[in-house]
N, C-alpha and C positions, 0 to 999 in steps of 0.2 A: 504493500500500500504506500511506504513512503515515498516508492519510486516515481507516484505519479502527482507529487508534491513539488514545488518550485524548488531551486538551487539552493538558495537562500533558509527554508525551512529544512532541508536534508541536512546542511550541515550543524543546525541546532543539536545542541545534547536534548536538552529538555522535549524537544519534538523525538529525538530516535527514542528515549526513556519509554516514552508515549507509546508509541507505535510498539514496540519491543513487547511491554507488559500486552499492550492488545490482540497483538498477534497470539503469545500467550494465552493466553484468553480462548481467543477462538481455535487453536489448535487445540485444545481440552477439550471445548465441544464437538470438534471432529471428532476426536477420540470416544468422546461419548457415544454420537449419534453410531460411529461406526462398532462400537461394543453392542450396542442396542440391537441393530440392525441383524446381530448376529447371533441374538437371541430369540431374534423373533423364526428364526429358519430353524428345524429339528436337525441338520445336515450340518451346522455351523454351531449350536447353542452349546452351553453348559450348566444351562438354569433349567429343568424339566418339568417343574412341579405345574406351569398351566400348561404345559405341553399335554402332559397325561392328564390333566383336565379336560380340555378340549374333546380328547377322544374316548372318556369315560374311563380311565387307567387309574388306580391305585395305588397313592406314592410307594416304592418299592426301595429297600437301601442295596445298592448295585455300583458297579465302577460305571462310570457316563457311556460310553459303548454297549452295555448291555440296556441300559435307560433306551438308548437312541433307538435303535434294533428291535426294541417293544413299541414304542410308538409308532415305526415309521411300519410295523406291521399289522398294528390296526387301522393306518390308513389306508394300507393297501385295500381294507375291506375284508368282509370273512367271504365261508365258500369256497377258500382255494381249490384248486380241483388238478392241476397240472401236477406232473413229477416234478417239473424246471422250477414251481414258484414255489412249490415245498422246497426244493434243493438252494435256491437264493436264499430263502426266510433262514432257516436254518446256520447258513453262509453267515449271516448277518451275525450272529452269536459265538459260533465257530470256527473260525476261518480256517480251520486245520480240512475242512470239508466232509464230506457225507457222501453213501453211497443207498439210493433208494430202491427197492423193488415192490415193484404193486403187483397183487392177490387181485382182480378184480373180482374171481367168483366170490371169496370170501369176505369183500371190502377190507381188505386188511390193506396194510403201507409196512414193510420192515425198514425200516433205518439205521445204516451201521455206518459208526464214526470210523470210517475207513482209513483218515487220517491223523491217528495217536493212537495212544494207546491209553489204554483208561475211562475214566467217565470224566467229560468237560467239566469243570470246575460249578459251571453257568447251569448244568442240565435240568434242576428244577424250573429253570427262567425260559428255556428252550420248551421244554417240554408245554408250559403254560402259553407261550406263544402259541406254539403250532394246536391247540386246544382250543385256543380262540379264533382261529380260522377255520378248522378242517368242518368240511361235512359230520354232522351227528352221527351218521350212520357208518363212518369211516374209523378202524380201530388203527392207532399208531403203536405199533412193536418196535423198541428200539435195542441195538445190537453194539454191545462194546467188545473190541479187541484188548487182549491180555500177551505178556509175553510169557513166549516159551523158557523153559530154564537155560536153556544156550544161551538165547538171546537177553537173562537175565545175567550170566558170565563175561558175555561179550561187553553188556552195555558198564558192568558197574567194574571190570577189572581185573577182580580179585573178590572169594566171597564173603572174605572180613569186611567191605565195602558195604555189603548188605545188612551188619550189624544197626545202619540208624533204620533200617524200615522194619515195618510190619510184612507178612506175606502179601496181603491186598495192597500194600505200597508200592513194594519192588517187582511185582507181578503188573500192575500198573504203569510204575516207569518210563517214563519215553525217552530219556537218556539223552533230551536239549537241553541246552540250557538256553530257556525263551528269555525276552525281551519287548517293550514297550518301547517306542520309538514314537518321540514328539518333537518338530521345531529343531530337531539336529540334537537332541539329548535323548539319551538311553537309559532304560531305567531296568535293574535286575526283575520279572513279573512274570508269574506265568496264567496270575487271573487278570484276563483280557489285552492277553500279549499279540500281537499283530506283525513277531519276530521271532527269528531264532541266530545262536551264534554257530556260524557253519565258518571253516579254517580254508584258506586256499593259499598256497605260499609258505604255511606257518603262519600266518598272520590271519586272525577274527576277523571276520565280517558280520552285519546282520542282515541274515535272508529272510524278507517278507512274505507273510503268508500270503 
């Protein structure tokens, strides 16, 4: 703004003082309107409670990604009826992915977390999701993978390694070490991690699911 002030007024302190706090000023309500703007989008927010308002959803205590992923599933609408839209909704929660097979004579759906091993941390929250879509008349079976004792050897070492689990733990195990990935910062997570640490070179990287 001071730029389009005479020569004379530019070189004032008292005018740049002026103009400086102003600007100030109005760069804060940028700031604002642009934080607002980004709560009002379910894709962008991190405020949920009138989000799940809105669509008739009860506030739930969850990491924001699983919040997001309920709502943007009841807007989808109920009635899902496809494999693909069951196989996204699901997506949304787990990103490790799912692998579905449909029964039509029986109306059944099997669902197996094809990718991990274990039960998703979320699967109460998943399971509730996919409840509030599917046909009544549509029974969902869901299927987790365990590992073998090889693959309990291979992943942890050595079987003194196995001393911190339980047998449902280390039979569980998926032998990443996942990751959160925000804004260029990493955070050690594996409830609602969207990462894992995979080596190439000798040197960590994190591959996204």
């Amino acid at each position: 703004m001071i730029d389009r002030l005479p020569n004379y007024y530019r070189k004032s302190k008292t005018v740049k003082d002026f103009y400086s706090a102003v600007q100030t000023i109005l760069d804060k309500v940028s700031e604002d309107i642009s934080d607002e703007d980004k709560r009002l989008f379910i894709t962008t927010t991190d405020s949920f409670l009138l989000h799940e308002k809105d669509v008739g959803l009860s506030e739930i205590t969850a990491d924001n990604e699983t919040k997001r992923a309920r709502v943007i599933a009841r807007l989808q609408g109920n009635n899902l009826l496809t494999k693909s839209e069951l196989e996204q909704l699901i997506l949304m929660y787990d990103r490790t992915g799912c692998t579905i097979t449909e029964d039509y004579k029986n109306y059944t759906v099997a669902v197996k977390f094809s990718g991990r091993k274990g039960v998703p941390y979320n699967f109460e929250q998943i399971k509730s999701a996919v409840d509030e879509v599917k046909p009544a008349h549509l029974q969902v079976n869901y299927e987790f993978q365990s590992n073998t004792w090889s693959e309990v050897q291979k992943k942890l070492g050595t079987w003194g390694n196995a001393k911190i689990f339980t047998w449902g733990g280390v039979k569980d195990y998926d032998g990443r070490t996942w990751l959160y990935v925000e804004n260029n910062e990493v955070y050690l997570r594996e409830n609602g991690a969207n990462a894992y640490v995979v080596f190439k070179d000798n040197k960590p990287y994190a591959h996204f699911l």
